[in-house]
PAVEXDREN-670459 format. One record per residue: residue number from 1; residue in one letter; x, y, z of N, C-alpha, C in turn. Coordinates in Angstrom, 1 decimal, decimal comma, padded with zeros to 4 digits. Example, Ala and Ser with C-alpha at 12.3 -4.5 7.8 and 13.67 -1.06 7.14 Angstrom:
{node 1; A; {013,2; -005,7; 007,8}; {012,3; -004,5; 007,8}; {013,2; -003,3; 007,8}},
{node 2; S; {012,8; -002,2; 007,1}; {013,7; -001,1; 007,1}; {012,9; 000,0; 007,9}},
***
This chain:
{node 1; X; {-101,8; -035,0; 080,1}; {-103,2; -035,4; 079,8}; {-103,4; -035,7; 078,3}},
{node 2; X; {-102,6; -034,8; 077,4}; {-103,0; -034,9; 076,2}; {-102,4; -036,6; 075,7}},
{node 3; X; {-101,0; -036,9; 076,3}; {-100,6; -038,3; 075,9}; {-101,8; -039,3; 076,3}},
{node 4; X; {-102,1; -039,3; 077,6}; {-103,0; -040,1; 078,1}; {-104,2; -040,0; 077,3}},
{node 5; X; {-105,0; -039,3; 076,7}; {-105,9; -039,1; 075,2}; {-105,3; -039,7; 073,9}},
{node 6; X; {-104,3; -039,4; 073,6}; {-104,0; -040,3; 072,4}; {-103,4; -041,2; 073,0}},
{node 7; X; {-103,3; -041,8; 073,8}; {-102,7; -043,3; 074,1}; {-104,6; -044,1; 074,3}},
{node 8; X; {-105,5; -043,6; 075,4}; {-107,0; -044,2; 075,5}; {-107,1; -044,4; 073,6}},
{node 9; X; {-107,3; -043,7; 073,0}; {-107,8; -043,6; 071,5}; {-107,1; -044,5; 070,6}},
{node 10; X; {-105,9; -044,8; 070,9}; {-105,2; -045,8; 070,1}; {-105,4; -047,4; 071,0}},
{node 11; X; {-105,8; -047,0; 071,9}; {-105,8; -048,7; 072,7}; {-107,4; -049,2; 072,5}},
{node 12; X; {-108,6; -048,1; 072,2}; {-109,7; -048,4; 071,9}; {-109,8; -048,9; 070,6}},
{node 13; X; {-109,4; -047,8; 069,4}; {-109,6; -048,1; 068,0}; {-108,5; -049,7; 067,7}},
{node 14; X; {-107,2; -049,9; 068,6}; {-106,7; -051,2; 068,8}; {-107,8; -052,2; 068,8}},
{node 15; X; {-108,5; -052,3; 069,9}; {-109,3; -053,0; 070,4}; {-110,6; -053,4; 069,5}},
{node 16; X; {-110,6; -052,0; 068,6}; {-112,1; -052,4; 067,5}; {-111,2; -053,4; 066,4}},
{node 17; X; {-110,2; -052,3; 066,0}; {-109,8; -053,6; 064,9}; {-109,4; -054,8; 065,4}},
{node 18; X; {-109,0; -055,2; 066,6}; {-108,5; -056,8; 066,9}; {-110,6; -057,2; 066,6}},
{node 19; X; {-110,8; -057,0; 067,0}; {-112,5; -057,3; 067,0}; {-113,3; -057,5; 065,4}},
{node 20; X; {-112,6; -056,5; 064,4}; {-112,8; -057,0; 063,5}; {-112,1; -057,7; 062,4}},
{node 21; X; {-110,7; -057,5; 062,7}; {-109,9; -058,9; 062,1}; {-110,1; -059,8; 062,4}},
{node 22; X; {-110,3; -059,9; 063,5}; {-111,0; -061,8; 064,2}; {-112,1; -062,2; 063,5}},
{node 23; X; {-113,2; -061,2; 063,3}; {-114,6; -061,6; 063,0}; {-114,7; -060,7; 061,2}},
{node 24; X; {-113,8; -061,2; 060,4}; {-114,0; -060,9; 059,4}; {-114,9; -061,6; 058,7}},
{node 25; X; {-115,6; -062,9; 058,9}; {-116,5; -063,2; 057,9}; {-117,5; -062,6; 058,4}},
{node 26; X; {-117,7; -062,0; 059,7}; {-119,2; -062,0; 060,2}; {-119,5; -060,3; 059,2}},
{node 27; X; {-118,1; -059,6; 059,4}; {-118,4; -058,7; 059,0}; {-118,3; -058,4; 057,2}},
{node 28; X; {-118,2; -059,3; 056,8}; {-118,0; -059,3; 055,4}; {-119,2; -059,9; 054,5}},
{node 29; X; {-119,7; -060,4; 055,7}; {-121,5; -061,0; 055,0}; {-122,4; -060,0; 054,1}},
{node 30; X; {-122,7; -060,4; 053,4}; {-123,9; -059,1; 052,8}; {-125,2; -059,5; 053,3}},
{node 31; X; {-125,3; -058,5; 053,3}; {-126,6; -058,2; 053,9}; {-127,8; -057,0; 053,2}},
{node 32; X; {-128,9; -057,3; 053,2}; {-129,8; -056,2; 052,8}; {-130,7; -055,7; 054,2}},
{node 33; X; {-131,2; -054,3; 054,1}; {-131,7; -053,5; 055,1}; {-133,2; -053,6; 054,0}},
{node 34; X; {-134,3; -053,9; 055,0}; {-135,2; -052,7; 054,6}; {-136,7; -052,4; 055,1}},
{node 35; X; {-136,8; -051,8; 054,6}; {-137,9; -050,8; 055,6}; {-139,2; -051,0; 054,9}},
{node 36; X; {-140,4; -051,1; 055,6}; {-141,8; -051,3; 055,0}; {-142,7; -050,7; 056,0}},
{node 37; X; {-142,8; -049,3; 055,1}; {-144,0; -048,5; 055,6}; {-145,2; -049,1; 054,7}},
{node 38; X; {-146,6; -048,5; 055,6}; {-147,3; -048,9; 055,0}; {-147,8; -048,5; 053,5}},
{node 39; X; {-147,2; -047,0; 052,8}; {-147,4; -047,0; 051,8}; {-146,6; -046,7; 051,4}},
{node 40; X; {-145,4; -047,8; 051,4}; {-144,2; -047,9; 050,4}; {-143,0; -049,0; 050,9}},
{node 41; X; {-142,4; -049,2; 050,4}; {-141,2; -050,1; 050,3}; {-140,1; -050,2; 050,1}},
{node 42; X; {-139,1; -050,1; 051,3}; {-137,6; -049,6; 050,3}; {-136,5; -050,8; 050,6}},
{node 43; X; {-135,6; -051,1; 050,1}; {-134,8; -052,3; 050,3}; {-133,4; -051,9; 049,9}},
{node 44; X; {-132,6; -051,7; 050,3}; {-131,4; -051,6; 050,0}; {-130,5; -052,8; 049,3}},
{node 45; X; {-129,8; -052,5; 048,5}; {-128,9; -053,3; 047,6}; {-128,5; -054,1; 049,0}},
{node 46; X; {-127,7; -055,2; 048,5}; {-126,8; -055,8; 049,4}; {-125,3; -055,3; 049,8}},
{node 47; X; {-125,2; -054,8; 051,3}; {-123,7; -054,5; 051,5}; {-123,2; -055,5; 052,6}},
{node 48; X; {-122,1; -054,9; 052,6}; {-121,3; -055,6; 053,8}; {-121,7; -055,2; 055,2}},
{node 49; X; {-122,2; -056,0; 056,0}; {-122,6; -055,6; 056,9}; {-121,1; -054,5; 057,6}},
{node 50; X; {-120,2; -054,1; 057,6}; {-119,4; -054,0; 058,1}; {-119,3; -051,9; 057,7}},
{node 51; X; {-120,2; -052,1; 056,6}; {-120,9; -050,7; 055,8}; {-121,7; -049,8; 056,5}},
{node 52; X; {-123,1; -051,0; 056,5}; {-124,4; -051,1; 057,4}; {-123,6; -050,1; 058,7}},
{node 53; X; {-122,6; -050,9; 059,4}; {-122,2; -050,8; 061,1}; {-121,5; -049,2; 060,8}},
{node 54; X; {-120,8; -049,0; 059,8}; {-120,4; -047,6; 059,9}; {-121,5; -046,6; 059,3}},
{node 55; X; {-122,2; -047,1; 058,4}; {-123,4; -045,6; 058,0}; {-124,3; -045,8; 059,5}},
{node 56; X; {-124,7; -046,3; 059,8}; {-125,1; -046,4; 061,9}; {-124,5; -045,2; 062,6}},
{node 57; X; {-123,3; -045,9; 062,9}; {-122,5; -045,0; 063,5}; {-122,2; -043,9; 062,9}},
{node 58; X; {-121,9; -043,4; 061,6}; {-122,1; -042,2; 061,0}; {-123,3; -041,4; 061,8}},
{node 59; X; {-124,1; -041,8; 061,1}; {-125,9; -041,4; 061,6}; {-125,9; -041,1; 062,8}},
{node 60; X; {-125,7; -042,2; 063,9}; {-125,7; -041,6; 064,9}; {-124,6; -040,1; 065,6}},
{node 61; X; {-123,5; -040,3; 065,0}; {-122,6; -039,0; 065,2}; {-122,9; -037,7; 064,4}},
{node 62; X; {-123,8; -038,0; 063,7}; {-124,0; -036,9; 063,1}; {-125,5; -036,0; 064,1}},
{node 63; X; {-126,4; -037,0; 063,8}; {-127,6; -036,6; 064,9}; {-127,0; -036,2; 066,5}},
{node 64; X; {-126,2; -037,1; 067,0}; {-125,3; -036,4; 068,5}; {-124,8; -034,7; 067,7}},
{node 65; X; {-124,3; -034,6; 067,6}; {-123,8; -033,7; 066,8}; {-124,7; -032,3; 066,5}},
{node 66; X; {-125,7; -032,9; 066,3}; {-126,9; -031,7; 065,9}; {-127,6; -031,5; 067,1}},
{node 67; X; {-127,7; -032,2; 067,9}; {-128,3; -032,1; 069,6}; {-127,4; -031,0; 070,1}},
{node 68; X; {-125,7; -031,4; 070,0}; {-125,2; -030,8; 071,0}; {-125,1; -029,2; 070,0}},
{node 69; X; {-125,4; -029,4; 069,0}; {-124,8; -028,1; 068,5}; {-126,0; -026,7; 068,9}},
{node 70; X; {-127,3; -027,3; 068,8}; {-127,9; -026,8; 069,6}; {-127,9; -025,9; 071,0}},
{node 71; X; {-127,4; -026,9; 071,7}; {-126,7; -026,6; 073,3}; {-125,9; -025,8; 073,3}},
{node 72; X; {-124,6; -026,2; 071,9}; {-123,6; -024,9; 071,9}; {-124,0; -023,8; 071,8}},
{node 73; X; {-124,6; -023,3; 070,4}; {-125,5; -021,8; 070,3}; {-126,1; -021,3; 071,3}},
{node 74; X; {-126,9; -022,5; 071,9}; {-127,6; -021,4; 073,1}; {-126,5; -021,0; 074,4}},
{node 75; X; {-125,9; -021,8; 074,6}; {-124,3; -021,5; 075,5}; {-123,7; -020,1; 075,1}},
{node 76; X; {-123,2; -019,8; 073,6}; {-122,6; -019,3; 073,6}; {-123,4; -017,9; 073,5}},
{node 77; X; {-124,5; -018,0; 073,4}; {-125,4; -016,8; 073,7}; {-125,6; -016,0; 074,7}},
{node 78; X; {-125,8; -016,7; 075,9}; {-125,4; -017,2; 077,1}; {-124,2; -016,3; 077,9}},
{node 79; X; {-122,8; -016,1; 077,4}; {-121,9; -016,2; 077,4}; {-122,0; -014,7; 076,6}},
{node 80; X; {-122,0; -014,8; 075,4}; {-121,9; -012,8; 075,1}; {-122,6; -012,2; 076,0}},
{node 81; X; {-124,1; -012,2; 076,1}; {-124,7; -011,3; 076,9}; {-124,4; -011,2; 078,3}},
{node 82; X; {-123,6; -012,7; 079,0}; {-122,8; -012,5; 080,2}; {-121,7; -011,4; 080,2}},
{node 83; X; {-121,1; -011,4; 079,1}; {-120,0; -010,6; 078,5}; {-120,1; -009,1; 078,8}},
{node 84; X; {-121,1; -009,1; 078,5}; {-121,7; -007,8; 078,1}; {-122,2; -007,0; 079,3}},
{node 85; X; {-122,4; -008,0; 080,2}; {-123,4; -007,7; 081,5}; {-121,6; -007,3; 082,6}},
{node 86; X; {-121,2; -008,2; 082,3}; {-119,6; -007,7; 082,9}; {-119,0; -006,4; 082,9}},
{node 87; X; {-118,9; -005,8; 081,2}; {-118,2; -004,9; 080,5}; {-118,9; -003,7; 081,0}},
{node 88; X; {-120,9; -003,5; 081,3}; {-121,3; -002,6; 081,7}; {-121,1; -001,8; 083,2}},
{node 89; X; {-121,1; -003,6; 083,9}; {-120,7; -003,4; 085,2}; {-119,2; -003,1; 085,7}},
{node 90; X; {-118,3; -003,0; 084,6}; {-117,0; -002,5; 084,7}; {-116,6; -001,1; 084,7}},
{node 91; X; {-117,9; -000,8; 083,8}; {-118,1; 000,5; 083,7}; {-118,4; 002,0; 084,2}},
{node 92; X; {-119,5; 000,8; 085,5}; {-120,3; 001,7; 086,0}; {-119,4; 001,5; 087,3}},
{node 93; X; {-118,2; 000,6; 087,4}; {-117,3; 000,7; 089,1}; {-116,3; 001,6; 088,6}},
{node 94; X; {-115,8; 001,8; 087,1}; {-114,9; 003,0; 086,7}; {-115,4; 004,4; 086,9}},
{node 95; X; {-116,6; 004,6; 087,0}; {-117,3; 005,8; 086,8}; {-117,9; 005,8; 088,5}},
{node 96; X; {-117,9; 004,8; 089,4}; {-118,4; 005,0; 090,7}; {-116,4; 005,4; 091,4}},
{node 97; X; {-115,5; 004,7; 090,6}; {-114,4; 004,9; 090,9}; {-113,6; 006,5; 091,2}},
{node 98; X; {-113,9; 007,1; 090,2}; {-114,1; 008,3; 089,8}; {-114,5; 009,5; 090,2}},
{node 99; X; {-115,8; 008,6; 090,6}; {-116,9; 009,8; 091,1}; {-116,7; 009,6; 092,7}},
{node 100; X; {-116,0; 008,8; 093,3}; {-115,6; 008,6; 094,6}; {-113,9; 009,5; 094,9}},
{node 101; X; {-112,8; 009,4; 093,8}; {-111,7; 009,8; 093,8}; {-112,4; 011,3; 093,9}},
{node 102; X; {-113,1; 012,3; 092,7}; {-113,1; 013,3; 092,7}; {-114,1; 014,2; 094,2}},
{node 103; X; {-114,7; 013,1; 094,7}; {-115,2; 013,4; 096,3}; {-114,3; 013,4; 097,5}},
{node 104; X; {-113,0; 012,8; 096,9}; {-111,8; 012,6; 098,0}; {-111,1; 013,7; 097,9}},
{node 105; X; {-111,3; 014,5; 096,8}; {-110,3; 015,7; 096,1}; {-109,4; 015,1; 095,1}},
{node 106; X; {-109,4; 014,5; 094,7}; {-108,3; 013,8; 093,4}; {-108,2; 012,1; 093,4}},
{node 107; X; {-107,5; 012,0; 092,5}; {-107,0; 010,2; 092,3}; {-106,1; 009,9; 092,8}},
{node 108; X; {-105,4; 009,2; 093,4}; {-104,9; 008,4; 094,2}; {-103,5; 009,2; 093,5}},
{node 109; X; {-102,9; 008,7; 092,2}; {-101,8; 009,7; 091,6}; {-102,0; 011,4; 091,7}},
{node 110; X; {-102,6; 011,5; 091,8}; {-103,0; 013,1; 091,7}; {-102,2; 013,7; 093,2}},
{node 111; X; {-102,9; 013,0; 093,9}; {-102,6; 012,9; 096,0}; {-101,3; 012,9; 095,9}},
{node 112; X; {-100,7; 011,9; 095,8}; {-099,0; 011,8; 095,4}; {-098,5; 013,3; 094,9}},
{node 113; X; {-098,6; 013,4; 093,6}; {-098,3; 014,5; 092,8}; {-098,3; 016,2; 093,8}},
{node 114; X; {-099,6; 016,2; 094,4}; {-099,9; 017,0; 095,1}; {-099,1; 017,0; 096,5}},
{node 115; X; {-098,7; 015,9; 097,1}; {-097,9; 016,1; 098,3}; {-096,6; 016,5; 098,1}},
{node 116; X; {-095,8; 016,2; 096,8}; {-094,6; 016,4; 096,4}; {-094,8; 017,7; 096,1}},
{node 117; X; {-095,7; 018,8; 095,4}; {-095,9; 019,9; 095,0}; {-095,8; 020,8; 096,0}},
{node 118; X; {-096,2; 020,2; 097,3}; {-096,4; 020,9; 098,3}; {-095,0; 021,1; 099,6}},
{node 119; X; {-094,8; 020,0; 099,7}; {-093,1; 019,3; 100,1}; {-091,8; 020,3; 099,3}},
{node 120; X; {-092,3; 020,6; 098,0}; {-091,5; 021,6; 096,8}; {-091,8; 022,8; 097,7}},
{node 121; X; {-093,1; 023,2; 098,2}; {-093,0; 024,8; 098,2}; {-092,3; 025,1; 099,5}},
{node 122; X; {-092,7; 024,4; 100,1}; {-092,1; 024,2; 101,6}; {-091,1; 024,4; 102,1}},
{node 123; X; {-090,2; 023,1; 101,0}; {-088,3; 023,8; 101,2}; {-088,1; 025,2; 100,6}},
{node 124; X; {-088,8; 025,6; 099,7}; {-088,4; 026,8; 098,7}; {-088,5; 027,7; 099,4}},
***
């Protein structure tokens, strides 16, 4: 699986650069951005559109990014106090375990130990 991931990733990122070695003037154009609120004005220098297309894509990976990181925290919250809810209930079948063995008369090794002790007096 992991070849099959770096082979998809090398045949896409392939695929962008054939896309923009072909279309290098389009991407080489300058271009200005700009924004007009109503009480203000902002205009960006002229870049390469090719700039433009990666601070985008930046921006948008960065904003995905803060969505999901969101999601993670609450997951992994999620997830300890699952932890935790486990660890108690492990606790409380060790201690129901217990409290059932010493109602049987002993622990399962104890029984053993005890049958051999008794097997001892017997031949003696």
């Amino acid at each position: 699986m992991r070849k099959f991931k770096i082979g998809f990733w090398a045949v896409i990122f392939g695929l962008m650069g054939i896309v923009i070695f072909q279309n290098q003037d389009f991407f080489m154009a300058k271009q200005s951005l700009s924004v007009d609120f109503i009480f203000a004005k902002y205009e960006t220098p002229e870049l390469h559109r090719a700039i433009l297309f990666a601070g985008v894509f930046l921006a948008g990976f960065i904003i995905s990014y803060i969505f999901t990181l969101i999601d993670r925290l609450s997951f992994r919250r999620v997830v300890k106090s699952l932890g935790a809810e486990i660890d108690s209930q492990n606790e409380n079948i060790t201690l129901l375990i217990n409290e059932l063995e010493s109602l049987k008369g002993g622990s399962s090794g104890n029984n053993k130990e005890n049958e051999e002790e008794e097997e001892e007096q017997k031949s003696a």
